[in-house]
TORPA-4810 file (N, C-alpha, C, O; in nm, 3 decimals):
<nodes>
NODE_1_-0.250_2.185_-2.092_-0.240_2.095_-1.979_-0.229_1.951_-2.031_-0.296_1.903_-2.122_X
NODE_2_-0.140_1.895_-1.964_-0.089_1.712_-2.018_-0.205_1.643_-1.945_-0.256_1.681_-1.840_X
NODE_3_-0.227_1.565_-1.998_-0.374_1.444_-1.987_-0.335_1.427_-1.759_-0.404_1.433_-1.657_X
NODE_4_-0.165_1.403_-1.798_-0.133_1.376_-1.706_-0.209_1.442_-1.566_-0.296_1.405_-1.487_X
NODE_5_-0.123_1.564_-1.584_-0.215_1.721_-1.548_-0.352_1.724_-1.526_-0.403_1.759_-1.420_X
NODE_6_-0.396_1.698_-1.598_-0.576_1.673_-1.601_-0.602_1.597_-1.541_-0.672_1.640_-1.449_X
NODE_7_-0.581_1.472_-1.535_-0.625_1.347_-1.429_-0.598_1.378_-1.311_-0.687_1.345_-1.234_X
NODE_8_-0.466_1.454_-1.239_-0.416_1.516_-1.107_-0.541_1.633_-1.108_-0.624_1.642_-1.017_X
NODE_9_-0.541_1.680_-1.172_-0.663_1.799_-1.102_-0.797_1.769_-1.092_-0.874_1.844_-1.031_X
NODE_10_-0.838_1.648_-1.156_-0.995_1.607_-1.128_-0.988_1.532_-0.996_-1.061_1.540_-0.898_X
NODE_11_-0.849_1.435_-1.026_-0.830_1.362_-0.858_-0.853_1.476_-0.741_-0.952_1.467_-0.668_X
NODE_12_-0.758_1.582_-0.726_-0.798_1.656_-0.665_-0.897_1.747_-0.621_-0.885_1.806_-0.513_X
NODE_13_-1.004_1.764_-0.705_-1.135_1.822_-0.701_-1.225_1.738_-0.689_-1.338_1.778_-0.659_X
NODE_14_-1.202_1.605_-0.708_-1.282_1.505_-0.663_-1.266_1.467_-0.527_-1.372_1.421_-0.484_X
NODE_15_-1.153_1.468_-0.420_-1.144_1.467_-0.343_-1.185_1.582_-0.200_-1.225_1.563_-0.085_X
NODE_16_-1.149_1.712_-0.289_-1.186_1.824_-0.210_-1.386_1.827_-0.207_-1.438_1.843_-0.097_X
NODE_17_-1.457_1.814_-0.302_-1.555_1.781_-0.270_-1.571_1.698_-0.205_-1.639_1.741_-0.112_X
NODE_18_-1.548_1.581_-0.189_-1.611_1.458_-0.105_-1.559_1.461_0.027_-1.621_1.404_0.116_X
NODE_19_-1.405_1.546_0.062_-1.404_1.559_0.201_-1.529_1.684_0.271_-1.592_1.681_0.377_X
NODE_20_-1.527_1.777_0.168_-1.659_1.855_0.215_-1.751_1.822_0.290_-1.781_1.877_0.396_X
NODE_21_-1.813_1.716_0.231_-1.966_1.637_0.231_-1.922_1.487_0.341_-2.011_1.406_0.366_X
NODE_22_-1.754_1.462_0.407_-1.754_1.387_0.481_-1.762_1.386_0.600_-1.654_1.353_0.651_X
NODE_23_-1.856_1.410_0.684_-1.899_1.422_0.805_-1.776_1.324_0.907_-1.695_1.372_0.986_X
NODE_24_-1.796_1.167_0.871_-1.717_1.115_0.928_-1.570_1.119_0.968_-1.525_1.105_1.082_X
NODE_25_-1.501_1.141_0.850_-1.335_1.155_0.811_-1.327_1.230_0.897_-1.260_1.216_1.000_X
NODE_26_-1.436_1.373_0.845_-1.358_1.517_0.925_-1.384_1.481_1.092_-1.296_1.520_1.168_X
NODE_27_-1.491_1.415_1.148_-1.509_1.418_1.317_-1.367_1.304_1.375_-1.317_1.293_1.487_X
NODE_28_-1.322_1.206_1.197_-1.213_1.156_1.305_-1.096_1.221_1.327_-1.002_1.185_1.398_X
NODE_29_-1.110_1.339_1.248_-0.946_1.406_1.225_-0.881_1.388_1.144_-0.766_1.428_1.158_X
NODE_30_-0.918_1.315_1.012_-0.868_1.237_0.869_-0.819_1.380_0.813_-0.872_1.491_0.823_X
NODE_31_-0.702_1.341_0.751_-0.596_1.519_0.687_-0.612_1.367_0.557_-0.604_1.245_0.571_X
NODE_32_-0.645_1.479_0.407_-0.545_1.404_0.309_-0.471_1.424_0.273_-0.468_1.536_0.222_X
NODE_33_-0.328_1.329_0.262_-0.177_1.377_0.252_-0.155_1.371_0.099_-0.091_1.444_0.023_X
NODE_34_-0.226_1.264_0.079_-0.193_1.264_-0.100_-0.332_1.218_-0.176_-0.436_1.170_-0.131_X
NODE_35_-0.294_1.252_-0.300_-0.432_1.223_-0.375_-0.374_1.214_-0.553_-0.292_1.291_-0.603_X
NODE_36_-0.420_1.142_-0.598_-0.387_1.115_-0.701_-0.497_0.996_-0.816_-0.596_0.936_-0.774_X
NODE_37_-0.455_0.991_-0.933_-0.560_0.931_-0.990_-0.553_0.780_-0.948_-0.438_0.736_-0.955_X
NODE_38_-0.692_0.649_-0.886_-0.656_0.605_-0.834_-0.595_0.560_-0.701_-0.598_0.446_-0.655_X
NODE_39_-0.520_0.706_-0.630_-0.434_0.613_-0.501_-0.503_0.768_-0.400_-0.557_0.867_-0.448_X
NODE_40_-0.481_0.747_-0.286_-0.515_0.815_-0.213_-0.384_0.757_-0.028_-0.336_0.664_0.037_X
NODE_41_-0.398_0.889_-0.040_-0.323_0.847_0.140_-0.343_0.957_0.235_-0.273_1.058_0.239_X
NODE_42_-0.471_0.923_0.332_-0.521_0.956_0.458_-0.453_0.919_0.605_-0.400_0.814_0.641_X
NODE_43_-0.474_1.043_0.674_-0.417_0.974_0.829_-0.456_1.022_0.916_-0.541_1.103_0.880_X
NODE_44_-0.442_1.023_1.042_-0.523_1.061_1.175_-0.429_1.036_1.313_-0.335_0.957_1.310_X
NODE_45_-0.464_1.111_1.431_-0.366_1.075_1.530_-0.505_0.954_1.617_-0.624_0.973_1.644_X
NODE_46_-0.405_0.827_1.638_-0.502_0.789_1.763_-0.529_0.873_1.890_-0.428_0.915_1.948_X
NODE_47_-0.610_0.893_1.925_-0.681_0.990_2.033_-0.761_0.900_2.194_-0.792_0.781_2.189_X
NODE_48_-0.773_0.951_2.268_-0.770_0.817_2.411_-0.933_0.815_2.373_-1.000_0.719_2.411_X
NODE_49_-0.987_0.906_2.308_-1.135_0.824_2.269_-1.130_0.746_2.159_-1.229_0.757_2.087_X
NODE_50_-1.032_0.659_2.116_-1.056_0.599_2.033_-0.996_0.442_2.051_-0.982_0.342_1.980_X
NODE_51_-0.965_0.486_2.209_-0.858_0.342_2.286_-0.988_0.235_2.316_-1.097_0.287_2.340_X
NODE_52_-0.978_0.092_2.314_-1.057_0.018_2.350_-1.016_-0.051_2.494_-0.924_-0.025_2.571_X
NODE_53_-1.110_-0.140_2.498_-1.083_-0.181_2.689_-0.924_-0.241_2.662_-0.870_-0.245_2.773_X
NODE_54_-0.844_-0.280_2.574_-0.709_-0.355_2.575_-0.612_-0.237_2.581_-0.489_-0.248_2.587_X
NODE_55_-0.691_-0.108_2.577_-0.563_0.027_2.575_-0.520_0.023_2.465_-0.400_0.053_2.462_X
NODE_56_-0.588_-0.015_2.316_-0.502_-0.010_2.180_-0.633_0.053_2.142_-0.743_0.058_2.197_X
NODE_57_-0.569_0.114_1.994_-0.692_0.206_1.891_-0.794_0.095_1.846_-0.747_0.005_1.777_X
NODE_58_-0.924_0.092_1.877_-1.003_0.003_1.834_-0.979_0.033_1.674_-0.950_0.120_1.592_X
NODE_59_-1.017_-0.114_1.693_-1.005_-0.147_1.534_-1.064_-0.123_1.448_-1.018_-0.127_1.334_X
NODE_60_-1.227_-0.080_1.485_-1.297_-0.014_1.441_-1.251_0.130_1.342_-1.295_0.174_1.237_X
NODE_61_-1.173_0.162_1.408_-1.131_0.335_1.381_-0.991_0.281_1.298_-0.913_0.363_1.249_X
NODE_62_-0.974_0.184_1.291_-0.836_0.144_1.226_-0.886_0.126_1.086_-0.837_0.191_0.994_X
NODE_63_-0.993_0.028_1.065_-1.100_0.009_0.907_-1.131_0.135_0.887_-1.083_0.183_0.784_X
NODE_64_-1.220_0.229_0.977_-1.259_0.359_0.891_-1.176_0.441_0.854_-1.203_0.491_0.745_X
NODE_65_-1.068_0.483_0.910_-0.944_0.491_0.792_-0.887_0.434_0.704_-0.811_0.525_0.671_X
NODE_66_-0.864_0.356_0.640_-0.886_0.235_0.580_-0.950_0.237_0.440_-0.903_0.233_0.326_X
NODE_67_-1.118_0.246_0.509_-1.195_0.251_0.427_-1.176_0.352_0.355_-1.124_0.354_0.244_X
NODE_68_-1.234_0.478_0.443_-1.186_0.667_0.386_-1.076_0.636_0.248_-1.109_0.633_0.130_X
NODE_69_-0.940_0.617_0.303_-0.845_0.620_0.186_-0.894_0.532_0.044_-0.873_0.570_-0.071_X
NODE_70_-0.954_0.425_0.075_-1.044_0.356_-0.001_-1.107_0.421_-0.103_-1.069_0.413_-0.219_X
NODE_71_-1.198_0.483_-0.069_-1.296_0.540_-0.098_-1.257_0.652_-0.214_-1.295_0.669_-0.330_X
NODE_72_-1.156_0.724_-0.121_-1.106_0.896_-0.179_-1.007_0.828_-0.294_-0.970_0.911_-0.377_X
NODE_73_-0.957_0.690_-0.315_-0.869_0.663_-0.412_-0.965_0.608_-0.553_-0.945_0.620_-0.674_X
NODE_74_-1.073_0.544_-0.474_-1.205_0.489_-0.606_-1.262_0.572_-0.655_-1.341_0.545_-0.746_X
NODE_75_-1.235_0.751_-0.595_-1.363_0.800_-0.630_-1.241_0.953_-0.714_-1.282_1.067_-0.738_X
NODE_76_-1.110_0.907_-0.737_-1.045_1.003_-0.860_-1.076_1.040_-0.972_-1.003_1.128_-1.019_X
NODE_77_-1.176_0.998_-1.046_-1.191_0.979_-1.201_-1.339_1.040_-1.192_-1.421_1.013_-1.280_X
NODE_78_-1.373_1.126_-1.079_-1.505_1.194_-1.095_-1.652_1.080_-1.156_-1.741_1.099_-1.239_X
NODE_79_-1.623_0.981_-1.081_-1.758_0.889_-1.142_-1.749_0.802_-0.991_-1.661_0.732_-0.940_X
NODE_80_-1.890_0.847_-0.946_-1.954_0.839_-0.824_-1.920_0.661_-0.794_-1.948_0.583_-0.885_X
NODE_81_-1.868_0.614_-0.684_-1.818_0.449_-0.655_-1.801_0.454_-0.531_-1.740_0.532_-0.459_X
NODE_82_-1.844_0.387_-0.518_-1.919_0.315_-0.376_-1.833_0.163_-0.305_-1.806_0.086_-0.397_X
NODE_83_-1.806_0.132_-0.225_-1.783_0.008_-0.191_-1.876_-0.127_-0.189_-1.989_-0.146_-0.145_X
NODE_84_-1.806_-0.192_-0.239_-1.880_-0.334_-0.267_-1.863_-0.460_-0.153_-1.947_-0.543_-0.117_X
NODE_85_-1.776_-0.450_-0.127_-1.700_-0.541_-0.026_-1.551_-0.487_0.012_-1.466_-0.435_-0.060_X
NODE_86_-1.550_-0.520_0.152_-1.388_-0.504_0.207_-1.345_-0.625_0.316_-1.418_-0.718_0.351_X
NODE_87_-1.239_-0.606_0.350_-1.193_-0.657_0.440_-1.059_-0.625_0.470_-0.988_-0.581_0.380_X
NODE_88_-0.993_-0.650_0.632_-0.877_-0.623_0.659_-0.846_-0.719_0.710_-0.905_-0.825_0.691_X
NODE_89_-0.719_-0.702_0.810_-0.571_-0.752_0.879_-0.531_-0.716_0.962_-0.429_-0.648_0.956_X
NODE_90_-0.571_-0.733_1.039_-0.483_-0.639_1.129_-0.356_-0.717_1.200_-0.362_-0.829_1.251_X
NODE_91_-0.242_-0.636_1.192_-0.121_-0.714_1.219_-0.020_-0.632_1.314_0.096_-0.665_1.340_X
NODE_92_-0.084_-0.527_1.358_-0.025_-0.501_1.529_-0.129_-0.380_1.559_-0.195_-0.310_1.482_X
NODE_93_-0.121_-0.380_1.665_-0.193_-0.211_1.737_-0.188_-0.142_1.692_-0.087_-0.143_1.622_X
NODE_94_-0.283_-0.002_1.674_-0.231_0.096_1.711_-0.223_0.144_1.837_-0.297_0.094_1.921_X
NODE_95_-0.117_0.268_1.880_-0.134_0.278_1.999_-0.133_0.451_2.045_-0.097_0.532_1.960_X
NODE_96_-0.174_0.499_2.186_-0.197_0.623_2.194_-0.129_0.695_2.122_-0.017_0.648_2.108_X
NODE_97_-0.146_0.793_2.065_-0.045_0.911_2.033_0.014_0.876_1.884_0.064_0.965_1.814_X
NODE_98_0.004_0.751_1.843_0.035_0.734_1.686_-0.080_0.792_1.581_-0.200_0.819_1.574_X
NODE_99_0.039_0.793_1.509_0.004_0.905_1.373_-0.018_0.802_1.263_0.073_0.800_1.181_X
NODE_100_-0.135_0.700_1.238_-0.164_0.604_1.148_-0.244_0.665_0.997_-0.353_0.719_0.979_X
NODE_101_-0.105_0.617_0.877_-0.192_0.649_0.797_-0.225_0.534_0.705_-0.176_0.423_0.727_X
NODE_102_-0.322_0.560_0.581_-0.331_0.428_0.511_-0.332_0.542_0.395_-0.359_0.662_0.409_X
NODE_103_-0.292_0.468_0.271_-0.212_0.463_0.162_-0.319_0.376_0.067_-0.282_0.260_0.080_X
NODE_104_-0.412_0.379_-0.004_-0.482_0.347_-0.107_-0.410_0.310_-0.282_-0.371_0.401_-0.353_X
NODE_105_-0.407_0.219_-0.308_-0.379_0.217_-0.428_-0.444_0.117_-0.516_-0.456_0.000_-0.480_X
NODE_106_-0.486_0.162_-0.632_-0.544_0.098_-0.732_-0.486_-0.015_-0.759_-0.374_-0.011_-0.811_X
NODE_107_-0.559_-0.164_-0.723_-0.476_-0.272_-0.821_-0.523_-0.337_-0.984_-0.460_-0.394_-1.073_X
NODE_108_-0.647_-0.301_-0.968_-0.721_-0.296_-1.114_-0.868_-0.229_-1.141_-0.916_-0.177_-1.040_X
NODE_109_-0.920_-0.224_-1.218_-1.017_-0.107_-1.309_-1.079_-0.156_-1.378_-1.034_-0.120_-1.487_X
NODE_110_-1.179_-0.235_-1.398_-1.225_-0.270_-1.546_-1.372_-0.223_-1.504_-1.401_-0.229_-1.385_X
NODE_111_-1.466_-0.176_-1.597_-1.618_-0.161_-1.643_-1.629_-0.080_-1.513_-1.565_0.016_-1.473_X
NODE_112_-1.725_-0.145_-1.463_-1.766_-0.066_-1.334_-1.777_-0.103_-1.206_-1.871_-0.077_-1.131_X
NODE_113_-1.613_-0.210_-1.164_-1.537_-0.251_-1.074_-1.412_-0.211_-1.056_-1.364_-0.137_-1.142_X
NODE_114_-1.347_-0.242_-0.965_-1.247_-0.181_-0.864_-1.188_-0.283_-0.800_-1.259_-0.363_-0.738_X
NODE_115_-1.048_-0.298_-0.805_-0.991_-0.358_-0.651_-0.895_-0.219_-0.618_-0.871_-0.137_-0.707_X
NODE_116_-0.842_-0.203_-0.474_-0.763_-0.158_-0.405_-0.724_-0.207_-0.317_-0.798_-0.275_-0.246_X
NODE_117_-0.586_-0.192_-0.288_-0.489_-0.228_-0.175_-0.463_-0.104_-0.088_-0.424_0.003_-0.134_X
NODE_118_-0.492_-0.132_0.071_-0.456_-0.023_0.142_-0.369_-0.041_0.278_-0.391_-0.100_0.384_X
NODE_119_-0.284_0.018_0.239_-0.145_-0.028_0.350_-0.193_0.037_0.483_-0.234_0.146_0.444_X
NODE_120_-0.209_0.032_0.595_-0.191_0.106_0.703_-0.053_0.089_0.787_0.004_-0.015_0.823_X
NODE_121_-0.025_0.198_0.802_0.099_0.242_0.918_0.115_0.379_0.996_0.085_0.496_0.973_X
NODE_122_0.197_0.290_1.132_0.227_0.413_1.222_0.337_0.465_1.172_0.401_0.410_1.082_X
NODE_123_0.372_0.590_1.232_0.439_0.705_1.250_0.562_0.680_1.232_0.632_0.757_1.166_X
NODE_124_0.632_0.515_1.312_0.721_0.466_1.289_0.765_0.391_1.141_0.872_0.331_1.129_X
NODE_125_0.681_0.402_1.047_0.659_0.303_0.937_0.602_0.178_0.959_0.583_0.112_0.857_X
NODE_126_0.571_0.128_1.062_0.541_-0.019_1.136_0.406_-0.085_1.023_0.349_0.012_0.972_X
NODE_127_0.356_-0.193_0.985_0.262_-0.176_0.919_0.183_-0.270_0.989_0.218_-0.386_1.010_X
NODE_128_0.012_-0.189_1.048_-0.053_-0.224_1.131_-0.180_-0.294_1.026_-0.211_-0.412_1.038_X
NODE_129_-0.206_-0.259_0.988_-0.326_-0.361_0.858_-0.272_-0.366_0.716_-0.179_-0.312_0.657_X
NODE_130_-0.373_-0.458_0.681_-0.345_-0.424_0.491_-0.552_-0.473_0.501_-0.639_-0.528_0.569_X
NODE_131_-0.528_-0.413_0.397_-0.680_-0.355_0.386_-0.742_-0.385_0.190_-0.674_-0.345_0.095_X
NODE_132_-0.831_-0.435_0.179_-0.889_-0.499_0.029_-1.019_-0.400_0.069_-1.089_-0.396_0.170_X
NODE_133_-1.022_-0.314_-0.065_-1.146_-0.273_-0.074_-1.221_-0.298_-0.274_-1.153_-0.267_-0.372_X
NODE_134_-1.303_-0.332_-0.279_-1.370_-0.374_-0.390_-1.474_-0.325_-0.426_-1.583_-0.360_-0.380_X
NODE_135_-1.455_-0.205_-0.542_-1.538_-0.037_-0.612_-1.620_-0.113_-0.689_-1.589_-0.199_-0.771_X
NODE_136_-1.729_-0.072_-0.654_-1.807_-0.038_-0.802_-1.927_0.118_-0.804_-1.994_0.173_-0.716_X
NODE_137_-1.907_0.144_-0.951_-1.932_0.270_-0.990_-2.053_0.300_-1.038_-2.094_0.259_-1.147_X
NODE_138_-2.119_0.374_-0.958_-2.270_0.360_-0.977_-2.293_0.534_-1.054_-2.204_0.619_-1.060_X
NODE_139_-2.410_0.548_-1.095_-2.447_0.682_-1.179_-2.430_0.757_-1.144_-2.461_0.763_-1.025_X
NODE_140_-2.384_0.849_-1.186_-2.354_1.002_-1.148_-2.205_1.060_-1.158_-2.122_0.981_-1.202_X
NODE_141_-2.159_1.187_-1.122_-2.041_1.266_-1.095_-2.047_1.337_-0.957_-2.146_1.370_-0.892_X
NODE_142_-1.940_1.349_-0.933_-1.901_1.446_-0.850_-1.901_1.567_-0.882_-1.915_1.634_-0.779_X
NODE_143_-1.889_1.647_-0.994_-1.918_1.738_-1.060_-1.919_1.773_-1.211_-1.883_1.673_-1.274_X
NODE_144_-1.944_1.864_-1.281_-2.025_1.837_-1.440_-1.872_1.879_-1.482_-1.821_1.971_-1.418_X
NODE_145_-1.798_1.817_-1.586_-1.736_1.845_-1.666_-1.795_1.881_-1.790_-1.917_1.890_-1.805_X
NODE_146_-1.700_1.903_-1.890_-1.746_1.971_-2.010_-1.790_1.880_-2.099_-1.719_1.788_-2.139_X
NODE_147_-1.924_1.900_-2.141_-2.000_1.802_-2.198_-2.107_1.704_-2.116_-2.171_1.610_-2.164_X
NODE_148_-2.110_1.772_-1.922_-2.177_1.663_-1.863_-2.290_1.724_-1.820_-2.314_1.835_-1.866_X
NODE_149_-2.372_1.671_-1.732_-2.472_1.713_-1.691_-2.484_1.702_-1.527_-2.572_1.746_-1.453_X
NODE_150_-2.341_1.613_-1.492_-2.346_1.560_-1.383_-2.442_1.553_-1.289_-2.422_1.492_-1.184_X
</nodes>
């Protein structure tokens, strides 16, 4: 197996555990479409419980997707990371019946910090946030590799 290879299958077993254990993702309807070392891309349909008094997807539910892809993209490399700080953008609605996903990607890595960039968009490609989330990697694994104790 190419290193390459290897990093795709821990991403992926790092992810399949942590959607397990995600209570939240799964009650919003979060599918992961991609997963990879580093990047992650989650999505969800807006749903009329998730409309606010303006008739658009609260924004609320717009960050926790957001975050989620966040999260599932910091947490590829099987070493437990947590969010430090975020923030978003929001730069149009979502609206009933859209299919919003966000798109996670690594913009740098050093010690035991993190930045990521996370695109959100509808169904149409439209792009409704951009999203900063900022990792850091606290003790532990997601599960014991060879040589760990996790």
């Amino acid at each position: 197996m190419t290193n390459q290879d290897w990093a795709q299958t821990r991403a992926e077993k790092c992810a399949a555990i942590m959607m397990e254990k995600d209570a939240a993702s799964q009650a919003l309807g979060m599918k992961i479409d991609r997963i990879g070392p580093g990047r992650a891309t989650l999505s969800f349909d807006v749903l009329p419980h998730m409309m606010n008094g303006h008739e658009i997807c609260h924004g609320g539910y717009i960050f926790t997707l957001a975050d989620s892809a966040f999260a599932f993209a910091c947490n590829t490399y099987n070493q437990l990371t947590v969010a430090q700080q975020n923030q978003i953008t929001y730069l149009m609605p979502g609206q009933l019946g859209d299919r919003l996903s966000a798109e996670a990607v690594e913009t740098a890595r050093t010690g035991r910090s993190g930045t990521y960039d996370v695109r959100v968009t509808n169904d149409k490609g439209d792009l409704v946030a951009l999203f900063r989330g900022l990792s850091r990697t606290i003790n532990g694994h997601h599960y014991a590799e060879d040589g760990d104790k996790a």
